[in-house]
Every structure is written in structure tokens, then in C-alpha cells.
C-alpha positions in Angstrom: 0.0 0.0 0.0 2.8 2.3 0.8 4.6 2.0 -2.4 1.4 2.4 -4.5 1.1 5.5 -2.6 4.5 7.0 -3.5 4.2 5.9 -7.2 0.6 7.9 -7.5 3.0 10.8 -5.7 5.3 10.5 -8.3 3.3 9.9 -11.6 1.4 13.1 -10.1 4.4 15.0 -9.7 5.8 13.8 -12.9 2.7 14.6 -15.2 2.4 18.1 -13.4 5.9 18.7 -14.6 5.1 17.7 -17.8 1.5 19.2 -18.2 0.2 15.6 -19.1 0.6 12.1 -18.7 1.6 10.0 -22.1 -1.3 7.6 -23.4 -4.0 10.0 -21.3 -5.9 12.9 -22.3 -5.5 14.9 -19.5 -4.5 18.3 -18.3 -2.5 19.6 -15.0 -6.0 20.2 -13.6 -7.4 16.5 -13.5 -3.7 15.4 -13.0 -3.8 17.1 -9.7 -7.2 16.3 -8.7 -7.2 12.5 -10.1 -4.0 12.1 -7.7 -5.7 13.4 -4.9 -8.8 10.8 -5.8 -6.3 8.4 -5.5 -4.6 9.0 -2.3 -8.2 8.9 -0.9 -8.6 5.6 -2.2 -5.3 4.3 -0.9 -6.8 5.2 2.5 -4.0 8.1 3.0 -6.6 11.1 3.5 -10.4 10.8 4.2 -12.8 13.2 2.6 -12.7 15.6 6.2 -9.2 16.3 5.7 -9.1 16.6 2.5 -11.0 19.2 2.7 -9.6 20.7 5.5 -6.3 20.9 3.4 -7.7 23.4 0.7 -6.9 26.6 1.3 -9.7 28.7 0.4 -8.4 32.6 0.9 -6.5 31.7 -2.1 -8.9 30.0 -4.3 -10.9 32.9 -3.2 -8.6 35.7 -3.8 -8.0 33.7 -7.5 -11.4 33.4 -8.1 -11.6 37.3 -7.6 -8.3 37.9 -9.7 -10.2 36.5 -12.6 -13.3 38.0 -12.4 -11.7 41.3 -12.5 -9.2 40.5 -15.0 -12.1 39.1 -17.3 -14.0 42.0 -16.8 -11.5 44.4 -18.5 -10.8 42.1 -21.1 -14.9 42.3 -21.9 -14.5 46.1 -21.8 -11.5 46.6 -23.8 -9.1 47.4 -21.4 -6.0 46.0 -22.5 -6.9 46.5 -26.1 -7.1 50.4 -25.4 -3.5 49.6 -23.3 -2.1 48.1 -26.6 -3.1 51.0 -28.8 -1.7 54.0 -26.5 1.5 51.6 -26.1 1.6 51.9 -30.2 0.3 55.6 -30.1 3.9 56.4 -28.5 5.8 53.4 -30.7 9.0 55.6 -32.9 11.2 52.8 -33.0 12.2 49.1 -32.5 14.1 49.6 -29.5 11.1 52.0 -28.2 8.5 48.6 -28.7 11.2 46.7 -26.8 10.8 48.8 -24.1 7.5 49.4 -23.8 6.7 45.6 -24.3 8.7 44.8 -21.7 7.7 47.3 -18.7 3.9 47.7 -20.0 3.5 43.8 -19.6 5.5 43.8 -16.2 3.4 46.4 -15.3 -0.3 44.5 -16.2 1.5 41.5 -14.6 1.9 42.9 -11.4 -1.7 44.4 -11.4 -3.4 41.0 -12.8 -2.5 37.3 -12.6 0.5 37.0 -15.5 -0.4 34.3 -16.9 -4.2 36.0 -18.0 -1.4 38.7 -19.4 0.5 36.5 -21.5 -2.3 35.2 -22.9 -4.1 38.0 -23.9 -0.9 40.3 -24.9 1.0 37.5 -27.3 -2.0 37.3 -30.4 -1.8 41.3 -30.1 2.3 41.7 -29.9 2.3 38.9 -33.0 -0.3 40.4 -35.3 2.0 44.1 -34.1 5.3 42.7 -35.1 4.1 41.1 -38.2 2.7 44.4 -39.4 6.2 45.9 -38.9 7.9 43.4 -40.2 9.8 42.8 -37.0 11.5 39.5 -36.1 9.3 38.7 -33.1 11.1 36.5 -31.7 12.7 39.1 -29.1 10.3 40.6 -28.6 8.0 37.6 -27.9 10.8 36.5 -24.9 10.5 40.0 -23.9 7.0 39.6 -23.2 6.8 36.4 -21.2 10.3 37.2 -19.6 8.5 40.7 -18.4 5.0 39.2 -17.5 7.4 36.5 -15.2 9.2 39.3 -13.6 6.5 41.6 -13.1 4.6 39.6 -11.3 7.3 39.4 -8.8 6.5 43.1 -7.5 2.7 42.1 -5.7 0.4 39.7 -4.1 -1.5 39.3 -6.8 1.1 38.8 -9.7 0.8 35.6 -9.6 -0.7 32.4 -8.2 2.6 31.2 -6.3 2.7 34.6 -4.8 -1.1 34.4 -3.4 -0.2 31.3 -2.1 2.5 32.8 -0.1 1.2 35.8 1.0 -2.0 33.3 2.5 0.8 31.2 4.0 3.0 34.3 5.4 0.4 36.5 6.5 2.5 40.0 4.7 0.2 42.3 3.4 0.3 43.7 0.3 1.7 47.1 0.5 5.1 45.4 2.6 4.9 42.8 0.1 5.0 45.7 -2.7 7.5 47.6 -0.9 10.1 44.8 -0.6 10.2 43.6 -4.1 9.1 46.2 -6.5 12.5 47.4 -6.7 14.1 44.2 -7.5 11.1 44.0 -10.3 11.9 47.0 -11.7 16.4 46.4 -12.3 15.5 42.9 -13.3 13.2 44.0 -16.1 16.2 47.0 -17.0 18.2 44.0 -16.9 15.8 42.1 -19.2 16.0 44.7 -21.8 20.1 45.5 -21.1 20.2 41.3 -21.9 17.6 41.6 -25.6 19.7 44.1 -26.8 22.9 42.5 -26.3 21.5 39.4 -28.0 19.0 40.8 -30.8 21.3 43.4 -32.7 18.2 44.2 -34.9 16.1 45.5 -31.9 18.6 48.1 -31.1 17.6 51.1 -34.0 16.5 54.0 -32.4 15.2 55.1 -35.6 11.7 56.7 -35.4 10.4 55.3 -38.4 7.9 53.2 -37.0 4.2 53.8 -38.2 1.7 52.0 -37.2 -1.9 51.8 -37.5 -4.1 51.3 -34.6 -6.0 47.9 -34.3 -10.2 48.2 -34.5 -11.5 46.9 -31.4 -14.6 47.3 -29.3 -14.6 49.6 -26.2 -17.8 48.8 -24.0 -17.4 52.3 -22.1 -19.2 51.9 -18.9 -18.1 48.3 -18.3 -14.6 50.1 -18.7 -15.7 52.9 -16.7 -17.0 50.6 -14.0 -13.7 48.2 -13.9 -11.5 50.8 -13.4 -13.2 52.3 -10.5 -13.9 49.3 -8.7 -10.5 48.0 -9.5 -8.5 51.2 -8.4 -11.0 50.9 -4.7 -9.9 47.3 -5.2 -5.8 48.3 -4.9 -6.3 51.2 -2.4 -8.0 48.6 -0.1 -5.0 46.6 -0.7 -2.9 49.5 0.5 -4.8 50.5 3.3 -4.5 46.8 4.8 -7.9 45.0 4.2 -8.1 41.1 3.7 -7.0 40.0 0.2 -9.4 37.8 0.1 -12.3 39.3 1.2 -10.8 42.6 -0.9 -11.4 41.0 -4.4 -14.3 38.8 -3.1 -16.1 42.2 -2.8 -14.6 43.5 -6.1 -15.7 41.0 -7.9 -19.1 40.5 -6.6 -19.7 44.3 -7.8 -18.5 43.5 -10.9 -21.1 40.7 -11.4 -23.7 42.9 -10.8 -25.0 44.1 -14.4 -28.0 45.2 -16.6 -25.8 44.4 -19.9 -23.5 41.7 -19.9 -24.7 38.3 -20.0 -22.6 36.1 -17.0 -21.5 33.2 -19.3 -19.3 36.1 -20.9 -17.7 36.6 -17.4 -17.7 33.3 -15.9 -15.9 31.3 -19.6 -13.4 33.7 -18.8 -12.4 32.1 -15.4 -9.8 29.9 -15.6 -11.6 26.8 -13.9 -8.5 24.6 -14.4 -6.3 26.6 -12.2 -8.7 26.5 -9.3 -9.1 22.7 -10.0 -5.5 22.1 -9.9 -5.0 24.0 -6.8 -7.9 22.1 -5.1 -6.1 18.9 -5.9 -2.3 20.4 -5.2 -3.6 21.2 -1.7 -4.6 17.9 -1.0 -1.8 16.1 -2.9 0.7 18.2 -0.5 -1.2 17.1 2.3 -0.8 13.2 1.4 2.6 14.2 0.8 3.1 15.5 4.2 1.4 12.7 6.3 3.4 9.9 3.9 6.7 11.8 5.3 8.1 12.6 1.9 8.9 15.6 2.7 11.2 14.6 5.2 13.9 13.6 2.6 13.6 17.0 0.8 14.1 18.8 4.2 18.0 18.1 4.4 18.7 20.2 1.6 16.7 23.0 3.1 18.6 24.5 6.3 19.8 28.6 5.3 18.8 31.2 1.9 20.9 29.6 -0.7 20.1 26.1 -0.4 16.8 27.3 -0.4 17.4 29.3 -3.4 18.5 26.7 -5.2 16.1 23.7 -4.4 13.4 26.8 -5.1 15.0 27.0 -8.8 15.1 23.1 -8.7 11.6 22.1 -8.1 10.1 25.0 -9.8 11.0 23.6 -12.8 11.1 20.2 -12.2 7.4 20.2 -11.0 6.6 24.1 -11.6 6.5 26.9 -9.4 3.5 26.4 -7.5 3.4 22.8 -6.5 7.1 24.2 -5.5 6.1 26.2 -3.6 3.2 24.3 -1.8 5.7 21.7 -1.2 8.5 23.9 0.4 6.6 26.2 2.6 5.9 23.0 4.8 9.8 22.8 5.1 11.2 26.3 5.6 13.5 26.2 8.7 12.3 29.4 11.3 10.1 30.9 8.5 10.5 35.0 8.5 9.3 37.6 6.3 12.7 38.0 4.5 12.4 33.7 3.9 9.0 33.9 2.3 10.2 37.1 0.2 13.1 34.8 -0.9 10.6 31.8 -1.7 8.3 34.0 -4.1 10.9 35.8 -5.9 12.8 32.6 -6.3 9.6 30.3 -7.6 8.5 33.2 -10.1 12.3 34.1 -11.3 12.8 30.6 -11.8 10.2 30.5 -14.4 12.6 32.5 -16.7 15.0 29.4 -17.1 13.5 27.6 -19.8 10.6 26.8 -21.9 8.7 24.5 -19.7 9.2 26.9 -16.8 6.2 28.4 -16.7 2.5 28.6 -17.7 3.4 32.0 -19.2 6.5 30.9 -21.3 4.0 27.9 -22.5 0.9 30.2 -23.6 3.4 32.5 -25.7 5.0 29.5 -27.6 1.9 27.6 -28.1 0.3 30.7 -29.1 3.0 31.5 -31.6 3.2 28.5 -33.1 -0.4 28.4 -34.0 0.8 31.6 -36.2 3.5 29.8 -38.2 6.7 30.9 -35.6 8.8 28.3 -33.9 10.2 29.4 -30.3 12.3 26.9 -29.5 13.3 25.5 -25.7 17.1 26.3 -27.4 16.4 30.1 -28.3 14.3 30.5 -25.2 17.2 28.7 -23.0 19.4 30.9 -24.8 17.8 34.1 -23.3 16.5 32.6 -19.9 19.5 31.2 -18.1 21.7 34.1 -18.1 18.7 36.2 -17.4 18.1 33.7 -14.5 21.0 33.2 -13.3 21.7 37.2 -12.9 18.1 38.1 -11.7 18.3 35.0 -8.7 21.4 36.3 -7.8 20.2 39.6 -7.2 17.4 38.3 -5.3 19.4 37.1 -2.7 21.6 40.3 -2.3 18.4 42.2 -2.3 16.7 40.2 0.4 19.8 39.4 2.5 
């Protein structure tokens, strides 16, 4: 019974890495909660504490996030975003820049992976009408929307997990890694320019014509107000949680928009998966798994490193659900080290994160290859730099 137990752990773990299991139609979402199924059935958890392992001021704050984000997708937001950013576009080097500190920005606003998704068909469709190579500046977006989300709370779903875990708020939170957001994205850019000699024209002969898109006014209108209350409430120290829960219940309140326009917008995997990931961490913590894991985890860098490892061996947020069990004397300064390190770590290759994913399977479907060589090629050094000012920022 025991070893079926660890072999479910570990073809979990293994097809979470991967984002599916070979033979089987299935996605990280029913990976994680057909693991969890199984544990119960093995007799390792019983319904009660299964339950009792899901962590609900995140799926809440999540489920928030995305009600929010989906609401200024419906009114145009990011569209109208995208056609100031080419409003103020004179050169190749000038889209570089903006690409990359516009999309950090969103990210640190909004989850980064809704960012990524929605910013990649529109920075394609841009670069193909300027007949740029958009290769660089398809790494610049889903290295920016990784860094980005570094600076807040509600960046990205590793990050709500930790602030839920930790207990910062969100303006500390803010305060103590903003910074290192902003010089890694410099960085970023410092590190495209070096490697894409065609980006670096300062030339202003850019001209571009803006995209036609639909603006739904008072949805925008609305959004933006309750979203800006939304991120002063942040500030001022209210619940996370119970912050966008209310944000997002005003949203859903409408003459106009039909729901199902809202609610298909929610990403119902990714509160699936982390249904299943909290009770999968939980079997993993009663089987004593963890224990083996634990003596490589005793000061910052070895928990640096085995943060970089698991990220993306298994991804950042099962990382991360898996290591906050094991952080010796956990502090404010470990848990900033623990985010950082999880979301930086994303940067490293292809498979690293969801947002590196969405961007190459996105443009692929448009006849471009980015390869796990080109994006290795940009991501390590970047990595490797950007972690190792993480830990002489923190300590």
C-alpha cells in the first residue's frame, strides 16, 4: 500500500511537470485532482481532511483575480493599453521597451499568466505588421510578464499562495520587491539588446496603425473604479481575500452583460488544480516525503537553489506548496526569498512556466517556432543574474 502511494505521488508530480501524462488525455488540472482521488482511495486522507487541506483565501482571492481581469478584457481594457503603447511606438528599440515594462506592469496588477495570454496574439499580429523578427520581442513579453509579477500579491498564483501562508500584506509585500522588479526588467532589456542586434535602431520610423476593437465604455468605466477601490484597499491593509471577493461581486452585478461572458473567462483549471495540489501536499506530508527534501533545506541559498530546482522540475506552484511545509524558522525576509525565487525561476527555460508555455503555443499556432534552445538561450543568463540579485536584495 505504501509504495502504491508514492508511485501515484510520483506519476502526479511527474505529469504536473510535464502538463500531461503519455497515453492519457489529461491536463495539469485533472492530474492534480485524479491524484488526490487516489490518495483517498489508498486510504491516505479521508474526505474531512481533505478538505480541510484546501486553502480557500487563495482559491478565493484567485477566483476574484479573474473576475476582475475578465471584466476588463470584456470592456477593452488591454486592447485600449495596446493601442496607447503603439500611439507612443518611434522605434524598435522603443517597442522593446514598452513591451517589456507595459506587460511587467499588467503583470503585477493581474494574474501574469491572463497577461501572456491575452498580450501574445496582439504583440504577433504588431510585429508582423512591422515586419519585425518577433522573436525578441516575444521573450521580452513572457520574460516581463514572469518578472512583473514578482512586485505584488497578486502577480501571480505562487505569490497568493504565499502571501496566505506568510500573512505580509500587500503594500510590505510591494514595498520589498518592487525594486528588485523594476532592475531585473532593465536587466531584461540590457540582456535583448545585447543578443537581438536588430532591436537596437532607435530610428523613429515606425508607423503603425491602430488595431479596431470594441470599447464597451461603462463596463470600462466601472472596472476601473472598482479596480483602483480594489488596490487602495490593498494598501490601506484590508483582507485579500475578502478585498477582491467584494470587487468582484460588484462586478457581477449588471444590466448588460450576460454572465456566461464573465464566468468562460475564469480559468476553472487553475482552481481545479490547486484544489487537488492542496490535498496532494497534504498526502505528501502525512506519507513523510517531505522529510527527505528537508535536508537540503537549512539557510537562503540552499533554499534558493532547491526553489530554482523544483520549480521547474514540478513548476512553481506545486514548489512552492511543497517547500513552505519545510522552511526552517520561516520569517518575512524567507517567504520574500521563496516568491521571488519560484516566479524568477520561471525565466529558465521553456517549460518553466504557464506563461513561457501560452506564448510559444500561441506562436506556433501563427506559423513561428520558439524553440526551448532560443528561449534557454535568453532565460538562463537572465536567471541566473536576476536569482542572484534576489538574494543580495533580500539578505
Amino acid at each position: 500500500m505504501v509504495v502504491l502511494r508514492y508511485l501515484v505521488i510520483l506519476l502526479t508530480y511527474i505529469g504536473l511537470g510535464l502538463g500531461y501524462l503519455p497515453g492519457l488525455r489529461m491536463n495539469r488540472a485533472t492530474i492534480a485532482i485524479a491524484g488526490a482521488a487516489l490518495l483517498m482511495a489508498l486510504g491516505l486522507l479521508d474526505l474531512r481532511a481533505a478538505w480541510s487541506a484546501i486553502d480557500y483565501k487563495t482559491l478565493v482571492f484567485l477566483f476574484g483575480m479573474m473576475i476582475i481581469s475578465a471584466n476588463l478584457t470584456v470592456s477593452g481594457f488591454f486592447q485600449l493599453a495596446v493601442d496607447y503603447t503603439i500611439c507612443h511606438i518611434h522605434s524598435p528599440f522603443g517597442l522593446l521597451i514598452v513591451l517589456t515594462f507595459g506587460s511587467g506592469f499588467l503583470s503585477a496588477l493581474f494574474l501574469n499568466d491572463t497577461i501572456a495570454l491575452i498580450l501574445t496574439p496582439l504583440v504577433v499580429s504588431l510585429t508582423q505588421l512591422l515586419k519585425l523578427n518577433p522573436v525578441p520581442y516575444l521573450l521580452a513579453l513572457a520574460g516581463a510578464t514572469n518578472i512583473g509579477s514578482v512586485a505584488t500579491l497578486s502577480g501571480n498564483p505562487q505569490n497568493i499562495l504565499i502571501g496566505s501562508f506568510s500573512g505580509i500584506s500587500y503594500l510590505d509585500f510591494a514595498k520589498a520587491l518592487t525594486p528588485l522588479a523594476l532592475v531585473s526588467l532593465v536587466i531584461q532589456v540590457g540582456w535583448l539588446w545585447w543578443l537581438y542586434p536588430e532591436v537596437r535602431s532607435l530610428r523613429p520610423d515606425l508607423k503603425v496603425e491602430s488595431p479596431n476593437y470594441r470599447l464597451f465604455k461603462p463596463l470600462l468605466i466601472k472596472s476601473l473604479l472598482i479596480t483602483g477601490g480594489l488596490l487602495i484597499a490593498f494598501l490601506i491593509g484590508i483582507p485579500t481575500a475578502e478585498a477582491t471577493l467584494i470587487a468582484a461581486g460588484l462586478l457581477l452585478v449588471t444590466r448588460r452583460l450576460k454572465p456566461e461572458r464573465i464566468l468562460q473567462k475564469v480559468d476553472w483549471d487553475l482552481l481545479l488544480m490547486f484544489c487537488g495540489l492542496f490535498i496532494l501536499t497534504e498526502g505528501v506530508q502525512k506519507l513523510g516525503a517531505l522529510e527527505w527534501f528537508s535536508r537540503f533545506v537549512y539557510d537562503p541559498l540552499s533554499i534558493l537553489g532547491v526553489t530554482v530546482f523544483l520549480s521547474n522540475l514540478v513548476s512553481n506552484v506545486p514548489a512552492v506548496l511543497l517547500l513552505h511545509h519545510l522552511i526552517p524558522h520561516p520569517n518575512t525576509q524567507t517567504w520574500l526569498l521563496l516568491a521571488a525565487a519560484s516566479t524568477l525561476a520561471g525565466n529558465l527555460t521553456l517549460l518553466g512556466s504557464v506563461a513561457n508555455l501560452i506564448v510559444a503555443e500561441a506562436v506556433a499556432k501563427r506559423g513561428y517556432r520558439l524553440s526551448f534552445g532560443e528561449h534557454l538561450r535568453f532565460g538562463l543568463p537572465l536567471t541566473a543574474v536576476t536569482l542572484a540579485l534576489t538574494y543580495f536584495w533580500i539578505y
